[in-house]
C-alpha positions as a Python dict, from the first residue, in 0.01 Angstrom:
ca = {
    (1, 'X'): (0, 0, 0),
    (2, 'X'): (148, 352, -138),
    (3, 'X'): (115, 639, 170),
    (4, 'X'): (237, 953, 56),
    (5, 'X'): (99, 1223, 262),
    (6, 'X'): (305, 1513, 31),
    (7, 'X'): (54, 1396, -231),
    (8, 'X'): (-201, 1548, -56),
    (9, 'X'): (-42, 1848, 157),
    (10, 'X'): (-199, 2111, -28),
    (11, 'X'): (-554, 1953, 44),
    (12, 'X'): (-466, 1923, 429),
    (13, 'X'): (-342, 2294, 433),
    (14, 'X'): (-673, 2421, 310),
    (15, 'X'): (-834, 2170, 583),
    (16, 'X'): (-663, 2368, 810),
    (17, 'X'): (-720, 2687, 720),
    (18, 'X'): (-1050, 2640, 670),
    (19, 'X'): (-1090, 2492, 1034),
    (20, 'X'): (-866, 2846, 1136),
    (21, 'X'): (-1146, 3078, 948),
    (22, 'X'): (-1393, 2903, 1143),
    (23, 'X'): (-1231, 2964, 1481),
    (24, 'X'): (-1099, 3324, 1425),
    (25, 'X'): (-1482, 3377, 1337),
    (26, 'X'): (-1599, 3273, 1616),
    (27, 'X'): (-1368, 3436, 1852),
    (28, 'X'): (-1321, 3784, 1707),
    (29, 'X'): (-1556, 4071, 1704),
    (30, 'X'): (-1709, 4214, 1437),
    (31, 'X'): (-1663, 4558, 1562),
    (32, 'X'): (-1254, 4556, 1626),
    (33, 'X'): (-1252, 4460, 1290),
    (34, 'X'): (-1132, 4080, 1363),
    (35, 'X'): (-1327, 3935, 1112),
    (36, 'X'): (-1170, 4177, 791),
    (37, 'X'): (-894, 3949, 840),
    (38, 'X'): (-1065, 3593, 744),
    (39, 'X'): (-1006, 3695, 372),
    (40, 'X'): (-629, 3757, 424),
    (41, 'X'): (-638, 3399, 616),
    (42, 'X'): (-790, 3253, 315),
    (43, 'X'): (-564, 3402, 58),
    (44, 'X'): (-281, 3272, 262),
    (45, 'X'): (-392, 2969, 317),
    (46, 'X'): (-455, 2971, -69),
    (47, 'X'): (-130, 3116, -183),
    (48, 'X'): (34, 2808, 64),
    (49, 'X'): (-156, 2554, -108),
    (50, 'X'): (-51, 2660, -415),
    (51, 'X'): (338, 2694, -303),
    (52, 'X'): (314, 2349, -213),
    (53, 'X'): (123, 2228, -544),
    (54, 'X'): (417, 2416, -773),
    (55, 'X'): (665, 2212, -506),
    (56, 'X'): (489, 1854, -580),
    (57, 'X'): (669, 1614, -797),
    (58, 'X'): (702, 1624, -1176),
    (59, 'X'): (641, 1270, -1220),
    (60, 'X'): (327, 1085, -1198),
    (61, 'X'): (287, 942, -853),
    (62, 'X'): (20, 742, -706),
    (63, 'X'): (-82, 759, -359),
    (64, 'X'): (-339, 594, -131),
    (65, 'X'): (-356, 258, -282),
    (66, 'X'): (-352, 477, -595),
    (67, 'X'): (-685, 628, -564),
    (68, 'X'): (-488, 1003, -546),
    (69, 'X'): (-289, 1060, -892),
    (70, 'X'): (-52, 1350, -868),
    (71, 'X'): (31, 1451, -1197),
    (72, 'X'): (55, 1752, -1450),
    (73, 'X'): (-301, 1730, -1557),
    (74, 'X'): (-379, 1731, -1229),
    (75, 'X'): (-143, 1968, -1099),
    (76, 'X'): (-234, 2247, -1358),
    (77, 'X'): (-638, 2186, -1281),
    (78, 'X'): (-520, 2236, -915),
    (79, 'X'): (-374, 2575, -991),
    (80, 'X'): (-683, 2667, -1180),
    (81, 'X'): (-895, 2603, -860),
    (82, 'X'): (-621, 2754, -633),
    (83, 'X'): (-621, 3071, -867),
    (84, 'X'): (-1010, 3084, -935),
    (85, 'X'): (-1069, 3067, -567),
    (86, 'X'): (-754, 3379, -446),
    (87, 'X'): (-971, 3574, -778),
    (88, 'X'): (-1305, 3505, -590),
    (89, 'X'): (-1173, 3593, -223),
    (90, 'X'): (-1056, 3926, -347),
    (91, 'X'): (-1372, 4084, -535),
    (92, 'X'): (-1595, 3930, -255),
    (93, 'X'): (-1437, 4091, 61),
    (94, 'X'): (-1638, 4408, -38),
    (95, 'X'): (-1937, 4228, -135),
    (96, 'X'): (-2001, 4029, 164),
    (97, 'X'): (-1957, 4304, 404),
    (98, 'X'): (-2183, 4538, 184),
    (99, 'X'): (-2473, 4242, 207),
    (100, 'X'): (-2388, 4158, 550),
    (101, 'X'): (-2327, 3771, 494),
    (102, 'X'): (-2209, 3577, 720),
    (103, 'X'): (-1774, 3609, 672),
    (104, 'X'): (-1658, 3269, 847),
    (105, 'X'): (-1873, 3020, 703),
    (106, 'X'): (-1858, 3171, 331),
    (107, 'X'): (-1487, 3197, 351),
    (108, 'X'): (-1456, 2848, 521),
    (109, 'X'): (-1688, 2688, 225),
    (110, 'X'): (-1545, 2850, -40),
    (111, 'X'): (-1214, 2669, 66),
    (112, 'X'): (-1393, 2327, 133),
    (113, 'X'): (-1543, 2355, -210),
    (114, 'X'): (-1185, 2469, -382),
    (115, 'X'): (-1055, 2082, -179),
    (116, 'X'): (-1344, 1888, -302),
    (117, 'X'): (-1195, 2058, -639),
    (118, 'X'): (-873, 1936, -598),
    (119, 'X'): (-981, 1613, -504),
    (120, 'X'): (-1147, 1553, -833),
    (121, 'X'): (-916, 1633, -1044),
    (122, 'X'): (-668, 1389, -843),
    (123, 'X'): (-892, 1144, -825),
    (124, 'X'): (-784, 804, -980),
    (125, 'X'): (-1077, 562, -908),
    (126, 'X'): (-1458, 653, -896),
    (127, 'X'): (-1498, 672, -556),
    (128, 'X'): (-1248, 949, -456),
    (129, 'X'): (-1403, 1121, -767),
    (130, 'X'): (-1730, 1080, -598),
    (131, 'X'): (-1626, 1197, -248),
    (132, 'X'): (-1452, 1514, -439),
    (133, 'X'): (-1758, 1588, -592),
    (134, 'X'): (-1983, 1571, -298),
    (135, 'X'): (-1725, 1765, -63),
    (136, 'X'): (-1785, 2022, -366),
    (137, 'X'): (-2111, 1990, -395),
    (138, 'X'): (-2228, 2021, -75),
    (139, 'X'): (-1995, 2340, -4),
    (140, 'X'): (-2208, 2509, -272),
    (141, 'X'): (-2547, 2399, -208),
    (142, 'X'): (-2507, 2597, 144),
    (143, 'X'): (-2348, 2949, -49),
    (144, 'X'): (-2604, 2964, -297),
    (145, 'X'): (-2838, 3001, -45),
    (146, 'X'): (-2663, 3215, 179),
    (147, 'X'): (-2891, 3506, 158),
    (148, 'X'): (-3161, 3368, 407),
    (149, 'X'): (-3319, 3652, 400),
    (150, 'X'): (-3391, 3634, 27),
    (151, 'X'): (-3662, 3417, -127),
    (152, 'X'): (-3518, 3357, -456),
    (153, 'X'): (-3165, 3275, -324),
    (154, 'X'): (-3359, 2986, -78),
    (155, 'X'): (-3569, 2869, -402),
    (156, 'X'): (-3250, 2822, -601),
    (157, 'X'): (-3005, 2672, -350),
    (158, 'X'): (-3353, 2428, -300),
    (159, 'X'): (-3384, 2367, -647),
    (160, 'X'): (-2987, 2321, -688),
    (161, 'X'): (-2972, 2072, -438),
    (162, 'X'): (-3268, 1853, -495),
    (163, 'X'): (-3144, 1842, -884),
    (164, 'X'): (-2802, 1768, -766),
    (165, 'X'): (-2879, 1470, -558),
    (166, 'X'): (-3123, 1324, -833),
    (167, 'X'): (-2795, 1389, -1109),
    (168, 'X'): (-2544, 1214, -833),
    (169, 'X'): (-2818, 945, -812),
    (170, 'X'): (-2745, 892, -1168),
    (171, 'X'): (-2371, 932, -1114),
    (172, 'X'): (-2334, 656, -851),
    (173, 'X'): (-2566, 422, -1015),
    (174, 'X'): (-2342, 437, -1314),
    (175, 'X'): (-2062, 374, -1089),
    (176, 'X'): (-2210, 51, -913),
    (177, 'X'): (-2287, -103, -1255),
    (178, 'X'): (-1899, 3, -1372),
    (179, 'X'): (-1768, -212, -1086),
    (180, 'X'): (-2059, -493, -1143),
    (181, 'X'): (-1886, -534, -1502),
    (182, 'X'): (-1547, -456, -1435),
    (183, 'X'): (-1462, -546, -1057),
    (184, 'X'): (-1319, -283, -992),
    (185, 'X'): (-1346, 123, -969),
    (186, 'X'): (-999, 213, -1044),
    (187, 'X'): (-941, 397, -1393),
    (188, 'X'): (-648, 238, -1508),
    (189, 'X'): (-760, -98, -1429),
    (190, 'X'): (-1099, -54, -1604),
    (191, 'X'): (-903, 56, -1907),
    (192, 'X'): (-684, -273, -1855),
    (193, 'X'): (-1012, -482, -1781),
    (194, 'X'): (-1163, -360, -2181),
    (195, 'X'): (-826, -424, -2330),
    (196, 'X'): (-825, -769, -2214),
    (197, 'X'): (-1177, -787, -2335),
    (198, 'X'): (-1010, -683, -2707),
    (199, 'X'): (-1151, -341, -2655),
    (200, 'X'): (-1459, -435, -2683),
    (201, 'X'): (-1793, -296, -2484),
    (202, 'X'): (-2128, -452, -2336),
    (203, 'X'): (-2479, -328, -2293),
    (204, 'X'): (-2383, -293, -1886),
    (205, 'X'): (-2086, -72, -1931),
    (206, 'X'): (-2264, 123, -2197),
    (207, 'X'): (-2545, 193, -1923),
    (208, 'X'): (-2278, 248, -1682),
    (209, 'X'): (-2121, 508, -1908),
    (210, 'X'): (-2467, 649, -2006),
    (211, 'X'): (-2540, 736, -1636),
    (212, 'X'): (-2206, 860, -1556),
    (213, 'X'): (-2255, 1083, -1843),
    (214, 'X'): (-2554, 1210, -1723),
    (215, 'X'): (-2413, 1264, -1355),
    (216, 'X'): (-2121, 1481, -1494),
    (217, 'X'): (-2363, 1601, -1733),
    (218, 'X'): (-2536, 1812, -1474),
    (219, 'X'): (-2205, 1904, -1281),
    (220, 'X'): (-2055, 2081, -1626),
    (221, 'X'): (-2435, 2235, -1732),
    (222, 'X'): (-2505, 2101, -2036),
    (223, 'X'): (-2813, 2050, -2253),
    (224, 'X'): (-3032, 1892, -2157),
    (225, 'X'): (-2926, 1896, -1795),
    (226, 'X'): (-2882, 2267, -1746),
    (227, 'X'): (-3219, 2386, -1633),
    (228, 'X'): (-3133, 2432, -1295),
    (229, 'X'): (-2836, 2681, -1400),
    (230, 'X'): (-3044, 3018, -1475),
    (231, 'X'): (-3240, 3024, -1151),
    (232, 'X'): (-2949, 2898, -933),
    (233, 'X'): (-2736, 3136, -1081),
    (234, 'X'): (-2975, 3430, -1061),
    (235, 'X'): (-3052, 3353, -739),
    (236, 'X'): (-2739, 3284, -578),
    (237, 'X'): (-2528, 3585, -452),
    (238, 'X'): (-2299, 3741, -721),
    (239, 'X'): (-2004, 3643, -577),
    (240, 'X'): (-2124, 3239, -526),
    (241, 'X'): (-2209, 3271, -889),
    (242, 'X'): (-1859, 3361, -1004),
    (243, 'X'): (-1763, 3102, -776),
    (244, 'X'): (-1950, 2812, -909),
    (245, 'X'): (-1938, 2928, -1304),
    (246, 'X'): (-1573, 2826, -1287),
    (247, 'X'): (-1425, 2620, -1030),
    (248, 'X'): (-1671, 2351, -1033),
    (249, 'X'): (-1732, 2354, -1415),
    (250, 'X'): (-1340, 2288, -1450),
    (251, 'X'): (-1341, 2040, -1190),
    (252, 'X'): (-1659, 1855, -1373),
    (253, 'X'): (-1444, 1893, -1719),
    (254, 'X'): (-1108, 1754, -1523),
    (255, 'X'): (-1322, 1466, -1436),
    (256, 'X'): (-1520, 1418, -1794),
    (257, 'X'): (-1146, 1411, -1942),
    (258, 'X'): (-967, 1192, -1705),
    (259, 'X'): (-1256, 902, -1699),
    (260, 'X'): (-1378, 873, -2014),
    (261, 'X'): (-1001, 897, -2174),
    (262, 'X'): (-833, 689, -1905),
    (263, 'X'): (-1098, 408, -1851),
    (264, 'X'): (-1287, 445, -2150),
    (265, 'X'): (-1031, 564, -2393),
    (266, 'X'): (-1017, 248, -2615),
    (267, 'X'): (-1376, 213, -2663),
    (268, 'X'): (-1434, 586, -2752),
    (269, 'X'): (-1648, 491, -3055),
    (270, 'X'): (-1907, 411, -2782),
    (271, 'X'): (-1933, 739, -2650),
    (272, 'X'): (-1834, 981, -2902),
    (273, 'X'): (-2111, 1052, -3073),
    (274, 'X'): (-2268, 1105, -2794),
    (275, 'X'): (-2100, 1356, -2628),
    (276, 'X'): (-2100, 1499, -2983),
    (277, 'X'): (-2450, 1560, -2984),
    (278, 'X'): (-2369, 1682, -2679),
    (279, 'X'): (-2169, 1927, -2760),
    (280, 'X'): (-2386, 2107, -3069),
    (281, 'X'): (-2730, 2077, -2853),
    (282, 'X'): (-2483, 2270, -2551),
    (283, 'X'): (-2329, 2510, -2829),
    (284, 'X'): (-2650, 2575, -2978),
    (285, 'X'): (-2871, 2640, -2718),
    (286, 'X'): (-2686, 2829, -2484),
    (287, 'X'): (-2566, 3091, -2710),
    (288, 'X'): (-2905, 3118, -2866),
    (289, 'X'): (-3131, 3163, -2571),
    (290, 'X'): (-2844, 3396, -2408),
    (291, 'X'): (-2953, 3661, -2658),
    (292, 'X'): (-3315, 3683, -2528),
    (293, 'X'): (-3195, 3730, -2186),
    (294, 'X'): (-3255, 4051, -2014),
    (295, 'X'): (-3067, 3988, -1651),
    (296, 'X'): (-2735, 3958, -1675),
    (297, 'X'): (-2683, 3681, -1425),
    (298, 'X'): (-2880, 3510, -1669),
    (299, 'X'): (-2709, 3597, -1969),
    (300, 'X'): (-2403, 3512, -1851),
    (301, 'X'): (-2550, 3166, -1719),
    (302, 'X'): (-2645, 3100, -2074),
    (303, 'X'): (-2312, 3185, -2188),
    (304, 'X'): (-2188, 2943, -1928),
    (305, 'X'): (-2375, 2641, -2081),
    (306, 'X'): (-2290, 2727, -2399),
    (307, 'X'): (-1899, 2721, -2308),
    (308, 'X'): (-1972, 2374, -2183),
    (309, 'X'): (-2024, 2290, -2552),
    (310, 'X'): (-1724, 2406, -2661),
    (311, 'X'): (-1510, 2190, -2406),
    (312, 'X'): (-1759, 1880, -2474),
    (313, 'X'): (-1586, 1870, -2806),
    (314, 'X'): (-1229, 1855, -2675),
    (315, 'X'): (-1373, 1560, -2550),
    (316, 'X'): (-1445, 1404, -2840),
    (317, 'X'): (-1157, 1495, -3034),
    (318, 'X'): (-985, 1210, -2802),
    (319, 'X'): (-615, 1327, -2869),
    (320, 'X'): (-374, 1528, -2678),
    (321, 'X'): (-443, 1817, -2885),
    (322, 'X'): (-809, 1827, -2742),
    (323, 'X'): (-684, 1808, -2388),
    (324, 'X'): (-414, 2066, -2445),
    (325, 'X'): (-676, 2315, -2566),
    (326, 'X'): (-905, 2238, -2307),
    (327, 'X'): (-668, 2340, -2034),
    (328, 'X'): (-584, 2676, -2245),
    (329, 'X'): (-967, 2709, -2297),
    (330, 'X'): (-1029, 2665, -1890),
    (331, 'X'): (-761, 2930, -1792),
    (332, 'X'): (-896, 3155, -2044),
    (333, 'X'): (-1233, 3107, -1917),
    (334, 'X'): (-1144, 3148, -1563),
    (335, 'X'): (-1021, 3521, -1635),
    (336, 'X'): (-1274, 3638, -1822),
    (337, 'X'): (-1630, 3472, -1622),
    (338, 'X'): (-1475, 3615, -1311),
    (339, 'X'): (-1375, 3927, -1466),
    (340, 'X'): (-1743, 3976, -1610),
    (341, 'X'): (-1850, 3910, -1300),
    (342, 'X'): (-1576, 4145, -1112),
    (343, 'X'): (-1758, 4394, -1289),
    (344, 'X'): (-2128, 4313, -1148),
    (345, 'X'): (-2010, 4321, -789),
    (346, 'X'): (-1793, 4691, -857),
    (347, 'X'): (-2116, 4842, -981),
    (348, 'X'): (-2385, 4667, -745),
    (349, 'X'): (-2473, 4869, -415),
    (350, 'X'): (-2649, 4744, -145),
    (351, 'X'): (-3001, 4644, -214),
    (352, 'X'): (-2907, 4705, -626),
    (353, 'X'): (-2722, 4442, -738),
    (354, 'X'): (-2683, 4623, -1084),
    (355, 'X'): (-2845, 4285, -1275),
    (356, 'X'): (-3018, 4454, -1536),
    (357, 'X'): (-2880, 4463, -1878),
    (358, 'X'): (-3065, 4797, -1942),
    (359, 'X'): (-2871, 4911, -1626),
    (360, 'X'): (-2541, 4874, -1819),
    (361, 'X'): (-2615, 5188, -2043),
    (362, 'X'): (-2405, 5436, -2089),
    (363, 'X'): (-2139, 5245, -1896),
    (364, 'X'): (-1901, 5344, -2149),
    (365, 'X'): (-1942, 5697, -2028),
    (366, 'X'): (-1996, 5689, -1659),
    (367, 'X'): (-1752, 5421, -1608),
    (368, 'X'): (-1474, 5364, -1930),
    (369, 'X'): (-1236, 5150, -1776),
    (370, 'X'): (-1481, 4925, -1682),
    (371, 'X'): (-1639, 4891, -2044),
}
């Protein structure tokens, strides 16, 4: 049995300074000014974390009875997460104080979520993927409804949550009949289980794969699993919403990429036509129903599904070159979501969160660097 605890010293560090959030929360008061500081906690606890990540090993190296991979794939998803969540600190220290939510627990979820994150993407069997996904999951269900005090913020982290435990339903049912065919839950020895089969499928592993499709299908938003992203996103705060339109969507695409071409990868005829329908009815959609849109939370959730299209197809182009521009294509996206949304949060004030697209006129004059 492989124990490397380094493997995972950048998860434990967040752990930690999660756990010190909580406390210094609890123990401060709000009126010295104690709790200004959780954000500086966080960033440091992120900027360690991500110290320690650039530190790891630039070999592959399995851990944990090689359910952890640490490798470059994962290593470069980790600073993605790491660098979505330090982006997402910063514009939301203002935020939260101006809508008077709660600083501990957001700060302490938002760096459970970013672990669940990096869990995922260093997952190599389907049950550390799973547990990744729910430590994520969970995390988020609670900050989208963080505004108690607001109906539609309740209604969508509701609606969120009951949606999400129907899609990981889906997700672990996949995964039971996975290991009912293969044995086993491990990636590379699924992979090793259809190449001893001559590559070759059967109806249980396609249903497995069908369900785990529709799991992760739900996690990355697209069609026709994305109806729970406009409300949720509209109804979350503004600063959960930049949150969740790019750290978990990379984490979900880290995941798509490292299952179906690790264990899947030689019977890719099986599921590439799927995902390529995928793909167009993700494209297509999104970007066409984003136009109508009059909220920009909603616009932009549009704009998030259809995104999803466009790294669905890296998918099926099944070749390094698809997984090389998928990782350009997620730091690329990182910048600019959280950047759009950077902008929301700078013009919102208190009780006008500045959502309307007709709101947005004459930006160029009132506020040019912005435009």
């Amino acid at each position: 049995m492989t124990f490397n605890i380094l493997s995972i010293l950048p998860i434990l560090v967040l752990a930690g300074f999660g756990m010190i959030v909580l406390l210094v929360d609890v123990l401060s008061s709000r009126k010295l000014g104690g709790k200004n500081s959780l954000a500086y906690i966080s960033l440091i606890g992120i900027i360690t974390a991500a110290i320690l990540t650039k530190n790891s090993t630039s070999t592959t190296l399995f851990s944990f009875s090689e359910t952890i991979i640490i490798d470059n794939y994962s290593l470069f998803f980790n600073f993605i997460f790491l660098l979505s969540t330090g982006l997402i600190i910063m514009i939301s220290h203002s935020y939260i104080k101006r809508e008077e939510i709660n600083y501990g627990e957001y700060y302490a979820l938002i760096l459970f979520s970013t672990i669940g994150m990096m869990l995922m993407a260093s997952g190599a069997d389907l049950l550390n993927i799973y547990i990744g996904l729910e430590v994520m999951s969970i995390s988020i269900y609670i900050l989208t409804g963080f505004k108690r005090s607001k109906l539609i913020s309740n209604e969508a982290s509701l609606k969120y949550f009951l949606l999400g435990a129907f899609a990981t339903g889906f997700l672990l049912f996949g995964i039971s009949i996975i290991y009912g065919t293969t044995g086993t839950i491990n990636l590379n020895q699924i992979a090793c289980f259809i190449a001893e089969k001559g590559g070759k499928s059967d109806p249980l592993m396609l249903m497995g794969m069908g369900l785990i499709i529709i799991g992760l299908g739900f996690k990355v938003a697209s069609v026709p699993f994305h109806a729970w992203v406009p409300d949720v996103y509209e109804g979350a705060p503004t600063a959960v919403t930049a949150f969740m339109s790019v750290g978990p969507k990379a984490a979900g695409f880290a995941v798509f990429l490292r299952i179906f071409l690790t264990a899947f990868g030689s019977i890719h005829y099986e599921w590439q036509k799927i995902i390529y329908i995928l793909a167009i009815l993700t494209m297509t959609t999104g970007n066409i129903i984003a136009i109508a849109q009059v909220n920009i939370k909603r616009m932009l959730a549009y704009s998030s599904i259809a995104h999803a299209g466009y790294l669905l197809i890296a998918l099926v182009a099944d070749n390094n070159m698809g997984v090389s521009g998928t990782l350009f294509y997620v730091l690329s996206y990182t910048f600019m979501n959280i950047g759009a949304f950077a902008i929301v949060i700078i013009l919102s004030q208190k009780g006008d969160e500045f959502i309307q697209i007709n709101d947005y006129a004459g930006l160029g004059l009132k506020h040019p660097l912005l435009a």
